[in-house]
GUMARDREN-451141 format. One record per residue (C-alpha): residue in one letter; y negated, z, x negated. Coordinates in steps of 0.001 Angstrom, whole numbers, m for minus. Layout:
N
("a" (Y Z X))
...
This chain:
88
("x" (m95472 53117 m137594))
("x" (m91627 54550 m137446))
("x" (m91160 57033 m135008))
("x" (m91301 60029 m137495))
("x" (m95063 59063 m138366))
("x" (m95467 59595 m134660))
("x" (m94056 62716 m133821))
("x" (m96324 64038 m136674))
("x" (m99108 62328 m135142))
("x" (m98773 64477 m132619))
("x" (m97401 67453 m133560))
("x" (m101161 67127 m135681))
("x" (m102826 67003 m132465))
("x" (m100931 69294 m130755))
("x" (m102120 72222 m133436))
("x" (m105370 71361 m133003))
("x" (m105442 71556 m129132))
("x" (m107098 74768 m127873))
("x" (m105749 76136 m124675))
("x" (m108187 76712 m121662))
("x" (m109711 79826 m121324))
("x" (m108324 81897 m117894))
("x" (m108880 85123 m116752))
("x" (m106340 86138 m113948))
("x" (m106212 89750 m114914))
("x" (m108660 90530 m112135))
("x" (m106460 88604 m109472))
("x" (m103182 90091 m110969))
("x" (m104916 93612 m110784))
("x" (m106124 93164 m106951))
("x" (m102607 92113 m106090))
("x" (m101059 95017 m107639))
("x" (m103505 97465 m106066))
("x" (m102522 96927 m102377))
("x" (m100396 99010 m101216))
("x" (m98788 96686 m98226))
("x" (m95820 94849 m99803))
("x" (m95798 90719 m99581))
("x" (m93765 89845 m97194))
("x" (m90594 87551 m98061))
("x" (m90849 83892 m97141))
("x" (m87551 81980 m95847))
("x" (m86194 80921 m98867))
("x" (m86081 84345 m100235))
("x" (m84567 86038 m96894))
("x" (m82205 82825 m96943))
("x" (m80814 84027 m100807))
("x" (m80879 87416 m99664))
("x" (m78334 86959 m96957))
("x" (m76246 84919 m98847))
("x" (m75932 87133 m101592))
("x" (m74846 90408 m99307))
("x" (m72656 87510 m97272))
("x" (m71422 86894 m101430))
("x" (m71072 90732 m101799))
("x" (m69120 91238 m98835))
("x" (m66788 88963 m100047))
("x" (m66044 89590 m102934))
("x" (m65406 92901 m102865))
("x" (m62041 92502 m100371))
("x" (m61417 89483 m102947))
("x" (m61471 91766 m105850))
("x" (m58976 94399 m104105))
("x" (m56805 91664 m103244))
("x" (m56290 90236 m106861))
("x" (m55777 93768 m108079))
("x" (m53352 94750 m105565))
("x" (m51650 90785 m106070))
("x" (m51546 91270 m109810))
("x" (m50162 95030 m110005))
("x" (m46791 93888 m107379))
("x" (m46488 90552 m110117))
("x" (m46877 92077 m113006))
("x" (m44278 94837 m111505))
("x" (m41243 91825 m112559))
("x" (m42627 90865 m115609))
("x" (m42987 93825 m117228))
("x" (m39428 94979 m116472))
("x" (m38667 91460 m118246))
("x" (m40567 92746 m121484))
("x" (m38715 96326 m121337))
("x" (m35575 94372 m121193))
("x" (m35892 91583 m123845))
("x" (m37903 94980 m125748))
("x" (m34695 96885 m125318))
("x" (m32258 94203 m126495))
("x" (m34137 92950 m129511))
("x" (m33723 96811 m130869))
């Protein structure tokens, strides 16, 4: 049996699986109706602080490359206006 026979094999068997019956409507529903929140566990405090740590970075980092990139592009475009200038 080559491998192809196989995979049929079981993609045969897979189509005539049935999946289990579950009802979780009525624990999804009695979760939704509280009205005190869940409270966060560590891991999700942990990613919370590290993305407003992320955020509070990146923000200064952002005005920094802006303000970098508008004094170097300052040279460079006088470069263009020249070369633009003597090519007329």
């Amino acid at each position: 049996m080559n491998w192809e026979q196989k995979i049929e094999q079981l993609a045969a068997r897979a189509r005539d699986e049935r999946p289990p019956q579950v009802d979780v409507a009525c624990g999804v529903l009695g979760i939704l109706s509280t009205d005190r929140p869940i409270p966060l566990g560590v891991a999700e405090r942990l990613w919370m602080w590290l993305a407003a740590g992320a955020s509070a970075v990146a923000v200064p980092a952002a005005i920094a490359a802006f303000m970098l990139y508008t004094r170097s592009a300052q040279p460079l475009s006088e470069i263009a206006e020249t070369i633009a200038w003597a090519a007329q």
